[in-house]
C-alpha positions in Angstrom: 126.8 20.3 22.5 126.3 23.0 24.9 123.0 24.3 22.6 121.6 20.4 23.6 122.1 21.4 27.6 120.9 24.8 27.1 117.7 24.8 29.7 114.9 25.8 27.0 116.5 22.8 24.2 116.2 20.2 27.2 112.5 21.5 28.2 111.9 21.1 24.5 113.3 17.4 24.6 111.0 16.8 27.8 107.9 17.9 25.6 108.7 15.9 22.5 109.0 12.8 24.3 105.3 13.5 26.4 103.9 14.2 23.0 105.5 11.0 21.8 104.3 8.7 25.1 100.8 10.5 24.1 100.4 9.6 21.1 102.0 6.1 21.6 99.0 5.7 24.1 96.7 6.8 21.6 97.8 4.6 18.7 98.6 1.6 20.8 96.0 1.8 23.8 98.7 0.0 25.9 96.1 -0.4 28.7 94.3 -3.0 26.4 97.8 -5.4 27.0 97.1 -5.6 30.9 93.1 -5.6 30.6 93.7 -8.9 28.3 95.4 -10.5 31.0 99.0 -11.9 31.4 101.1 -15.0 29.6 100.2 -17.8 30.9 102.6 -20.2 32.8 104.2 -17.2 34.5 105.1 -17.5 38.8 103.2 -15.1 40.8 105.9 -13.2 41.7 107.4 -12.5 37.8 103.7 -11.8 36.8 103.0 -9.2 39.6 106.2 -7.9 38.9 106.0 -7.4 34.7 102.4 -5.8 35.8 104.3 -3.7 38.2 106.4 -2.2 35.1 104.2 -2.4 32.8 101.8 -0.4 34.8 104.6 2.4 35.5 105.5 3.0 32.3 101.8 3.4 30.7 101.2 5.8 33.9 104.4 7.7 32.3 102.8 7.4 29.2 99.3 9.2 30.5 97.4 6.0 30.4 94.8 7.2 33.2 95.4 5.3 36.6 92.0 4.2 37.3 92.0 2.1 33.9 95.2 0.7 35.0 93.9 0.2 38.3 90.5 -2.1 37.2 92.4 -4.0 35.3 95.3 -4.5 38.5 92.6 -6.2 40.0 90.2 -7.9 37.1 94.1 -9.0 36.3 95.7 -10.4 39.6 92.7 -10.3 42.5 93.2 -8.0 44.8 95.7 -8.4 47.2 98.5 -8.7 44.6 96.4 -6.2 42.1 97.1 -3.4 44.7 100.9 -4.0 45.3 101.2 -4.2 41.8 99.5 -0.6 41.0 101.2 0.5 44.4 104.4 -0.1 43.3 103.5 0.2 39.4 102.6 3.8 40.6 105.6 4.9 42.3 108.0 3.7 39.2 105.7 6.0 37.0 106.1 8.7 39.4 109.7 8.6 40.0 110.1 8.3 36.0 108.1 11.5 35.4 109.4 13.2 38.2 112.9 12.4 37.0 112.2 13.4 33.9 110.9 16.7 34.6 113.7 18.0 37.2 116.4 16.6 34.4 115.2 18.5 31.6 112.8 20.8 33.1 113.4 22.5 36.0 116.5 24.7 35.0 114.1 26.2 32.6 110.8 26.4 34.3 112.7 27.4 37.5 112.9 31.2 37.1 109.5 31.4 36.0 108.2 30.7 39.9 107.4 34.3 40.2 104.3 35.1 41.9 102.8 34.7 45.2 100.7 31.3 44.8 103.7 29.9 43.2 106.4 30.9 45.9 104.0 30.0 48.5 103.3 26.3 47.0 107.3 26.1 46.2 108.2 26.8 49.6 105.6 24.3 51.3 106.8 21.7 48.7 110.2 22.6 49.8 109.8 22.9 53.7 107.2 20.4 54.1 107.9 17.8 51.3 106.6 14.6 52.5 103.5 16.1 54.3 102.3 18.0 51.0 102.6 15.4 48.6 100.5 13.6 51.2 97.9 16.0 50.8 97.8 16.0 46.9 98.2 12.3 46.8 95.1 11.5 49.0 92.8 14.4 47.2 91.3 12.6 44.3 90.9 15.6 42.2 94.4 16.4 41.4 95.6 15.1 37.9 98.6 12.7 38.9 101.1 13.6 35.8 100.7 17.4 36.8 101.1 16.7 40.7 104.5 14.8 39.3 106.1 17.6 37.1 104.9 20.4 39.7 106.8 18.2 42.3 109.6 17.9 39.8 109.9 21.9 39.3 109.9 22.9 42.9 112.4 21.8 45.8 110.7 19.0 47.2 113.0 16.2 47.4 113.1 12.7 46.0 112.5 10.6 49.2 109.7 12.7 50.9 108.0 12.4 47.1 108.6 8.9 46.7 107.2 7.9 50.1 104.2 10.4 50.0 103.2 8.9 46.4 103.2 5.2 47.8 101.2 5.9 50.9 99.3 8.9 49.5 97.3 6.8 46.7 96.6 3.7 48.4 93.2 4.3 49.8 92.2 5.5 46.4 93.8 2.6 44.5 92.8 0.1 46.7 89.1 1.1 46.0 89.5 0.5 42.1 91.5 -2.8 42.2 88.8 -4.2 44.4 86.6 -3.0 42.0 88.4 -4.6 39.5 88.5 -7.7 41.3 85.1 -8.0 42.2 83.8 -6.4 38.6 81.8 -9.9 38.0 79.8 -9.4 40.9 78.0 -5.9 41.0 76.0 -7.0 43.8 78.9 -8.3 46.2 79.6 -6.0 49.5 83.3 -5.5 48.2 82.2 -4.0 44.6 79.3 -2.2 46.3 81.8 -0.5 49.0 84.7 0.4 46.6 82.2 1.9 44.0 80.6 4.0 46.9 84.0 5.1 48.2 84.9 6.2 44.2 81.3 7.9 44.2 82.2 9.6 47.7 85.7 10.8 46.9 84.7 12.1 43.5 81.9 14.3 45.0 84.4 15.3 48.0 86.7 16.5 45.5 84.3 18.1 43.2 82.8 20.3 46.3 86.4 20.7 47.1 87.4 22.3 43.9 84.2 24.3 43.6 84.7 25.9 47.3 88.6 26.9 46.1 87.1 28.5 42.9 85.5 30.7 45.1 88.1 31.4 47.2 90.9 32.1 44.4 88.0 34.7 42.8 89.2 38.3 42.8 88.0 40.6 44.9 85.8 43.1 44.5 87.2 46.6 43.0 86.8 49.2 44.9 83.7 51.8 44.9 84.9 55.0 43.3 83.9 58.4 45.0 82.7 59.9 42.1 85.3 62.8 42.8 84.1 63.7 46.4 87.4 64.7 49.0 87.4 62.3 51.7 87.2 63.7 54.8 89.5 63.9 57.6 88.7 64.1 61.1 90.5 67.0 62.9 93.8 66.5 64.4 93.6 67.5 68.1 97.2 68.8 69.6 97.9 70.2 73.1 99.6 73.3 71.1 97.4 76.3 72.8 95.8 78.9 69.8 95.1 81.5 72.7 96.2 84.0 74.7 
């Protein structure tokens, strides 16, 4: 019993079951269930709200959100396709995030060594809500990695719970209206929520490319091919004559 809560069996637990939800997705292509549409005969409330859970636990799984998005929308229109994926995304969020702080943070923990790390812990943990913000509305960062990260450092559950469901609306809502208005290419809704997707993506690539160059190392110093450096004289008020 005590080898099972050992910190390094439980992170091996946590990486068994992703590898299992991965290949689950792979074998199964979940996605395909909500793309096909719902049973028939169901209220719109039970149907937004099997969506809803549906569409948390493939986001658990790794199904990628923008998939789960289109179909939110090709699925339910778009009013009820965005509180679906809204809501779908927060239960897949809180599911990895619980995940990973039960059976991964004890032994990921002391491996927050270095100075990008400490920094980023310590703005997770200070500023909880207002960072997860940030990553939620930047398009580039993978959502299953901004939930484990989250999970590891000290942010807490509300401020992470709340960022998620106001962080990815703007980008959700531009795929489910996408979704929704898929079988009209030329309409003004598909033509805006395509050009906001377009815009975002090359934000985010410029973004990435601008940190690269940032993060590079700096330069190594210029040896002095064995040359002294040379001091200037040190001046004193000490007299050297009579």
């Amino acid at each position: 019993m005590s080898l099972l809560l050992a910190p390094w069996a439980r992170l091996s637990l946590l990486v068994l079951l992703l590898a299992a939800g991965g290949a689950c997705v792979l074998l199964y292509e979940p996605q395909r269930l909500l793309s096909q549409g719902l049973p028939a005969g169901l209220p719109v409330g039970a149907a937004t709200l099997l969506f809803a859970t549906v569409y948390g636990l493939c986001t658990a799984a790794f199904v990628p959100r923008p998939l789960l998005n289109l179909a939110a929308g090709a699925v339910l229109g778009s009013p009820l396709g965005l509180l679906a994926a809204v809501a779908g995304t927060v239960l897949g969020a809180a599911v990895s995030f619980g995940l990973g702080r039960a059976l991964g943070r004890s032994a990921l923990r002391p491996l927050v060594r270095g100075r990008w790390l400490r920094a980023a812990d310590g703005q997770l943990g200070r500023h909880g809500f207002r960072s997860m913000l940030a990553i939620r509305l930047f398009p580039g960062v993978p959502f299953a990695a901004a939930n484990y990260c989250a999970a590891v450092s000290r942010c807490g559950w509300l401020p992470f719970l709340c960022a998620t469901a106001l962080g990815t609306v703007p980008n959700t809502a531009a795929y489910v209206i996408a979704g929704a208005s898929a079988s009209a290419p030329d309409s003004p809704a598909f033509l805006v929520s395509f050009g906001f997707i377009a815009v975002s993506g090359v934000v985010a690539a410029a973004v990435a490319w601008r940190k690269r160059h940032r993060l590079a190392a700096p330069p190594a110093p210029v040896a002095t091919c064995g040359r002294t450096p040379r001091h200037p004289p040190v001046v004193t008020g000490v007299s050297h004559g009579p």
